[in-house]
C-alpha positions in Angstrom: 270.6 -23.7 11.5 271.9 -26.6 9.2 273.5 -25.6 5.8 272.3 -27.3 3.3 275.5 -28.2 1.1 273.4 -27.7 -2.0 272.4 -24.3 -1.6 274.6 -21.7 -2.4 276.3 -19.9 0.7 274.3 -16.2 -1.0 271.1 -18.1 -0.6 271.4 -18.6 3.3 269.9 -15.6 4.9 270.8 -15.4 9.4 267.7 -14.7 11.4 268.7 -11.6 13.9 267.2 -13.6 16.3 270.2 -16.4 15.9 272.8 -14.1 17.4 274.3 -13.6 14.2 275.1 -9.8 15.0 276.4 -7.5 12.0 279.5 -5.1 12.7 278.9 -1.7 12.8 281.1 -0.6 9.6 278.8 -3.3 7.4 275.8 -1.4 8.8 277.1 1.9 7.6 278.1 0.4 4.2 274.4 -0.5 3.4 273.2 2.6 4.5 275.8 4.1 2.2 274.5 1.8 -0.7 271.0 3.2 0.3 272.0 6.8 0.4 273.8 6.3 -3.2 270.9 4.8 -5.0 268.7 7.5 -3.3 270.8 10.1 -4.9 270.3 8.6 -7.8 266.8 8.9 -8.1 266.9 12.4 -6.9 269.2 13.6 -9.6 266.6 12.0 -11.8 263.4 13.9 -10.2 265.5 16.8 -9.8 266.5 17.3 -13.7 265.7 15.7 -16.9 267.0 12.7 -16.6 264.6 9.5 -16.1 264.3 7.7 -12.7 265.4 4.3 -14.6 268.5 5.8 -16.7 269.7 7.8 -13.5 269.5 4.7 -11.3 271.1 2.0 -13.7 273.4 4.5 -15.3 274.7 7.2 -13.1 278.1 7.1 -11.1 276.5 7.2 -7.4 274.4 3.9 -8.4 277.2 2.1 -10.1 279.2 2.7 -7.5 276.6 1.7 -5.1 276.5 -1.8 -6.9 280.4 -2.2 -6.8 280.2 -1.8 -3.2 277.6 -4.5 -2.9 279.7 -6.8 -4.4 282.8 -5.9 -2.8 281.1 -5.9 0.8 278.5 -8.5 0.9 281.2 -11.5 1.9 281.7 -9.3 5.2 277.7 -9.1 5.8 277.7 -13.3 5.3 275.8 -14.7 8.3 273.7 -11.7 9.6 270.7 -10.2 8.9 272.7 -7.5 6.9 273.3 -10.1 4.0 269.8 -9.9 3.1 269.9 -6.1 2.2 273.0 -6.6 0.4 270.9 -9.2 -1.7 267.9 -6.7 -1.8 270.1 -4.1 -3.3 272.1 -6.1 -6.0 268.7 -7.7 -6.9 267.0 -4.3 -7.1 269.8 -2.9 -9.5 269.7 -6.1 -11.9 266.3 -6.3 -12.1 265.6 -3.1 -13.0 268.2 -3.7 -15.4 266.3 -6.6 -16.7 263.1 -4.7 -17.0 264.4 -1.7 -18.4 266.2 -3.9 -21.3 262.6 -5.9 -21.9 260.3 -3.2 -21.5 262.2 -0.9 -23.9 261.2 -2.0 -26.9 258.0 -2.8 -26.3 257.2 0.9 -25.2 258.8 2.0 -28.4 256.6 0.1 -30.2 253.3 1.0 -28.3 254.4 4.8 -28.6 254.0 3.9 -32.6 250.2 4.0 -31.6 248.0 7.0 -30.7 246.2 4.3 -28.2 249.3 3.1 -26.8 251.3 6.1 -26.4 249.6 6.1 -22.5 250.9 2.9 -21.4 254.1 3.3 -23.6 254.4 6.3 -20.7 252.9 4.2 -18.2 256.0 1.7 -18.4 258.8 4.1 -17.4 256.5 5.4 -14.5 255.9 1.8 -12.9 259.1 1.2 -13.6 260.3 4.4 -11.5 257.8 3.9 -8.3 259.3 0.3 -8.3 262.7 1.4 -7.6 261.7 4.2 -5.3 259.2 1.7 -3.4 262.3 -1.1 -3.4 265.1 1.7 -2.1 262.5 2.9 0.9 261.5 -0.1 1.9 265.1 -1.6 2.2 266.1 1.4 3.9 263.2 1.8 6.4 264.0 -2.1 7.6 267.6 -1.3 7.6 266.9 1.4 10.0 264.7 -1.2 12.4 267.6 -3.4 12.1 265.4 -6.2 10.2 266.3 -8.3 7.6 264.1 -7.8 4.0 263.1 -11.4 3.6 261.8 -12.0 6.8 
């Protein structure tokens, strides 16, 4: 595979069928990353805390993002990269959506009609992150890359 010397080196993504094989300890640090945001939305189900504040705010999730960033230059060239890019991007974009859906549910919970979807938000917002965590770990486990 060419590199393209304009794209950045995060936005080349191995295909596991190149050869480009992932050392076991990188393996075990995204399933780590995994198990930590997991917690994090369990905490959340399990008391009562929301889904979204749990996973953006909480210890095991922040700490799960620091390890993403600290790790990902050692998953560079295999198909491990691409979870490490699914988890980062996960994190900041529910970060994103939290911060821009916010204030617009506060403001449809001012309304007797909007006070559903003002409720509706958090919940989408919640079965995102659970669906994004699942489906990263589920193609972690069969060893496949998430952008393939």
């Amino acid at each position: 595979m060419a590199e393209n010397p304009y794209q950045s080196p995060e936005a080349v993504v191995a295909d596991p069928r190149a050869g480009a094989t992932p050392s076991d300890g990188i393996v075990t640090v995204a399933n780590v990353v995994y198990a930590l945001h997991t917690l994090s939305i369990v905490i959340a189900l399990s008391t009562a805390a929301t889904v979204i504040g749990t996973f953006l705010f909480s210890i095991p999730s922040i700490i799960a993002v620091i390890i993403n960033y600290v790790k990902r230059s050692e998953a560079r060239g295999t198909w491990v990269e691409s979870h490490f890019r699914w988890q980062i991007r996960t994190f900041w974009f529910a970060m994103l959506w939290a911060v821009l859906m916010f204030p617009i549910a506060l403001l449809l919970a001012l309304t007797i009609i909007g006070l559903p979807l003002a409720f509706a938000v958090p919940v989408i917002l919640s079965a995102w992150l659970v669906y994004r965590v699942a489906r990263g770990w589920l193609r972690l486990r069969d060893k496949r890359p998430m952008y393939a």
